[in-house]
Residue, then its C-alpha position, 0 to 999 in steps of 0.5 A: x726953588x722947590x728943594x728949598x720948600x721941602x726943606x723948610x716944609x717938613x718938621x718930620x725930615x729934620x728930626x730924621x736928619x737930627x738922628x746922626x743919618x748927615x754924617x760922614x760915612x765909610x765905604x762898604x762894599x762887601x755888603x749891598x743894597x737892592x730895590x725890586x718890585x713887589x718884595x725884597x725878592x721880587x721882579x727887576x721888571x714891571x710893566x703896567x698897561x696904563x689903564x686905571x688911575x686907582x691904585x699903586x705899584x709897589x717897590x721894595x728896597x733892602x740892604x745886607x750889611x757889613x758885620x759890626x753893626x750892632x746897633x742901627x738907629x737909621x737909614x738914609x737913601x738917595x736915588x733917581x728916576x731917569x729915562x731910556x732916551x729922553x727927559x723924565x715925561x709927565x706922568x714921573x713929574x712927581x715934585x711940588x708942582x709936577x703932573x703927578x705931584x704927590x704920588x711917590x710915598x714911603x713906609x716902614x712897615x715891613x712886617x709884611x716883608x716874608x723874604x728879608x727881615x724887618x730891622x725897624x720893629x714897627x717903630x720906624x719914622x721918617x718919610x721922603x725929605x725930597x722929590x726935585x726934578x732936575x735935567x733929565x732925571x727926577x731925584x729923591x731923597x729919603x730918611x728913617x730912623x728909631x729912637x735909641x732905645x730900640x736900635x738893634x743890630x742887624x748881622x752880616x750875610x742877612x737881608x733886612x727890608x729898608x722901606x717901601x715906595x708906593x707908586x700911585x696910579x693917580x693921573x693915570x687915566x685917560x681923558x685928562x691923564x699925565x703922559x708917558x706912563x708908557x716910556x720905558x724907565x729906570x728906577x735908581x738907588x745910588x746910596x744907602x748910609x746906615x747909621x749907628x749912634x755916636x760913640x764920641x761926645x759932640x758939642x757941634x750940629x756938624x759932627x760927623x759919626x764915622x761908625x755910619x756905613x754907606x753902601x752903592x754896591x749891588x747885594x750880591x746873588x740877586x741877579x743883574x744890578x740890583x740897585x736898578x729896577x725898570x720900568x715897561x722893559x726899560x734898559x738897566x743902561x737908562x740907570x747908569x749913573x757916576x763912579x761910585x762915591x767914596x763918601x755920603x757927603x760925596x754922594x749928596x753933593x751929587x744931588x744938590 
């Protein structure tokens, strides 16, 4: 199964995984997260005319977080791709195997960030564990983390930029290109944990660190849901997922 392959594939995700980001987490939902195109400020909306295979669009995600986060040594998100009306088409087949295999990738280099702030320094490693196609939506999943020593706190009422997906124009062109870049899309984020290091010893690989925080709600004053950007006018409603998850374990069985 192609979840498994990435699984085993990348020697980078499990040393995100092993930073504490698998652990058990408290809801918070006085704080948020948001994606947007273009900045952590940026439109909710793009439209692209399909016509050149070179190139990338660029997403944003970002997130505000609770107060007492005094040290953040990571950050995990899941998200999804989904539809107005339909199955996910062609040119959104982006796992091992699909049209466009390859063509979402991730950064942490956020120094070009001017509206939120940078949380990781240049210092964030990571990258998208998983891309899996499943019904009608694409899913992925995604981890950075710093070592210890150059955690920082990040403060309540703040936005700090997470990362960025660079969405390739590749099998765009026409004469040979993967359809339905036209269909109308929405792009998801259904939970962000932020992780802090463990404040108890551990001596088993399934310790769970209760200090991580995990967000699903919508930063606040941003404007509609901040949490869903579309794509060619898609609706918000194509974004529409599950009761919000009262746990990151929770919200990843989801995604299994």
């Amino acid at each position: 199964m192609a979840r498994s392959r990435f699984l085993e594939a990348s020697r980078l995700k499990r040393l995100i995984f092993a930073l504490a980001l698998l652990g058990a987490a408290s809801a918070a939902h006085a704080s948020g997260m948001a994606i947007r195109w273009g900045s952590c400020q940026g439109t909710s909306n793009r439209n692209f005319a399909c016509d050149a295979g070179s190139g990338a669009e660029l997403l944003v995600a970002s997130f505000s977080p609770p107060g007492g986060v005094n040290a953040l040594t990571g950050v995990e998100a899941i998200g999804h791709i989904s539809a107005a009306d339909s199955n996910v088409p062609a040119w959104w087949q982006m796992a091992s195997g699909g049209c466009r295999s390859g063509t979402l990738t991730v950064s942490f280099a956020m120094d070009d960030q001017t509206d939120c702030e940078d949380p990781w320094q240049g210092q964030g490693m990571g990258g998208i564990g998983l891309i899996w196609t499943e019904g009608s939506a694409v899913y992925f999943k995604l981890g950075v983390a710093v070592p210890q020593q150059f955690a920082q706190g990040v403060s309540q009422g703040r936005t700090y930029a997470a990362f960025k997906l660079m969405l390739s124009h590749r099998g765009t062109a026409s004469g040979g290109g993967c359809a339905g870049c036209s269909t109308p899309m929405c792009i998801t984020l259904d939970g962000m944990t932020l992780a802090q290091p463990n404040t108890t010893e551990c001596n088993t690989d399934n310790c769970g660190d209760k200090n991580n925080i995990l967000l699903t709600d919508s930063i606040s004053g941003m404007g509609g849901v901040s949490t869903v950007v579309t794509w060619q006018g898609g609706t918000p409603r194509c974004g529409a997922g599950a009761a919000k998850p009262a746990t990151w374990s929770e919200l990843k069985r989801r995604f299994r």
